[in-house]
N, C-alpha and C positions, 0 to 999 in steps of 0.2 A: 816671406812672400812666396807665393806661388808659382809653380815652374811656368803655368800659361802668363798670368802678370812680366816676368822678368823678359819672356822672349817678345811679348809685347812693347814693352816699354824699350829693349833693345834696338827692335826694328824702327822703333819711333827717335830714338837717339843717330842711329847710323840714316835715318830721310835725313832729318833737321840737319843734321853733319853733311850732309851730303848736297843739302839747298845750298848751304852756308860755304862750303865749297866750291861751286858753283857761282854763286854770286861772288865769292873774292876772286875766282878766276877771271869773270870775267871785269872787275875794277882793277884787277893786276894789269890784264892783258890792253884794255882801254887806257889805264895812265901812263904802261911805257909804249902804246902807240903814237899817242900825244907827244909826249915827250921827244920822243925820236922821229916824228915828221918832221918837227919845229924848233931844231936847236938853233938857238943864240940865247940873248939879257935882255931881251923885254921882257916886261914885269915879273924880274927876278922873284920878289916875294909869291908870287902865283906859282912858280917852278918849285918854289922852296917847298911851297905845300904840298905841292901834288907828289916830287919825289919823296919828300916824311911817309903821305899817305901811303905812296906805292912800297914805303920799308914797313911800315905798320902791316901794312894788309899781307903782304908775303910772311910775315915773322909770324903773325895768326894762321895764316893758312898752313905752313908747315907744323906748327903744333898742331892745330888740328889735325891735317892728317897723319900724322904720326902715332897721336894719341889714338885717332879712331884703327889705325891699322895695325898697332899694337895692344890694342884695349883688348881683343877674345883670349893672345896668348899670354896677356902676363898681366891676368886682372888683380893678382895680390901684389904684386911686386906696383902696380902704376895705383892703388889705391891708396897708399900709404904717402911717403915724402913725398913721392916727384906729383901725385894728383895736386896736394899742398903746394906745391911750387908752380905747378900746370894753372891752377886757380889762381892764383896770384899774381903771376904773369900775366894772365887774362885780361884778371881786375884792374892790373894798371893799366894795360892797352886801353882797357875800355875808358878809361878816365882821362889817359893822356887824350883817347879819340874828340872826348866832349870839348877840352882843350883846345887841341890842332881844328876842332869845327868853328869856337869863335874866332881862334885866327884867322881862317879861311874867310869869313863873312866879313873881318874886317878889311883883310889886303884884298879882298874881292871891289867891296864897295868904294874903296882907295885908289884903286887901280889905275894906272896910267892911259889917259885915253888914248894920246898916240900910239900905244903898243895895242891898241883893240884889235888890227885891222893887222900886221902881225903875226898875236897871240891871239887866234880867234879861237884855234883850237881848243888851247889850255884855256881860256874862258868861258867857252861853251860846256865844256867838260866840269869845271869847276862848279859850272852854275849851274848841270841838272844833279851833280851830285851834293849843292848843297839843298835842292827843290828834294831827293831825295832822306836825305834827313831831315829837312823840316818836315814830312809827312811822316817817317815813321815816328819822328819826335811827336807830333799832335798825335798820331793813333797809341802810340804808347800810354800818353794823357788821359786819349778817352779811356781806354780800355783800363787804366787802373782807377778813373774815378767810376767805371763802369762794376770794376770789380769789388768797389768797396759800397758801391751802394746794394750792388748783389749780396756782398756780406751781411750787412745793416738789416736788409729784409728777412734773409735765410736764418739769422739768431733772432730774431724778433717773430718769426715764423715759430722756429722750432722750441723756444725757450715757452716753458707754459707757467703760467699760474701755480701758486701753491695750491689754491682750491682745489684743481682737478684734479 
């Protein structure tokens, strides 16, 4: 690869890391604000998720940065096992994330009405952050059934005939 390619795709690694930062910062700092306006047990299960979420989200965000701020001096040493373990750690966050999101929709929609008025915080909270993933979840949708028909077209484009 090319030395302009690599510092490009670098600089494009450490934004994206850097949005992704950014936004867990501020879902950190919003779920223990929640949380600590409003402690008591109304609707425990709504607590339950938001502190998982707020352990999820901090256990990403420090690998993240650690990785990013370790990545320029110890690029052979973090390519090898720990990338392997970096990856995989990820992959399950992300997995337990799709997990802990049906929970969330179910003790959301379950929810105790008495504790609405309460727990208005942690409900309002819980419910633009699930209005949030339901929207990246549809744009993720379009955008891979967008890329596969972009695929479909661009080899049916480029693939020719044996006559010519």
């Amino acid at each position: 690869m090319e030395e302009k390619r690599k510092v490009r795709m670098s600089k494009y690694r450490v934004a994206t890391s850097t949005i992704l930062c950014l936004i867990e910062l501020a879902y950190i700092s919003s779920i223990s604000y929640v949380l600590t306006v409003n402690p008591g047990d109304c609707n425990t299960p709504i607590r339950l998720w938001l502190e998982v979420l707020l352990l999820i989200f901090a256990i990403h965000f420090i690998l993240l940065v650690s990785t990013e701020i370790l990545m320029p001096y110890y690029t052979k040493f973090l390519s090898g096992k720990i990338c392997a373990f970096s990856a995989s750690l990820n992959a399950f966050l992300c997995f337990f994330m799709v997990v802990w999101f049906v929970f969330g929709n179910y003790w959301y929609y379950n929810a105790d009405a008495n504790c609405s008025v309460q727990f208005y915080e942690g409900e309002a909270i819980l419910f633009a952050i699930l209005i949030i993933y339901y929207v990246f979840l549809g744009s993720a949708c379009c955008l891979g059934c967008l890329l596969l028909i972009l695929i479909s077209l661009g080899s049916g484009i480029t693939n020719r005939d044996g006559e010519f």
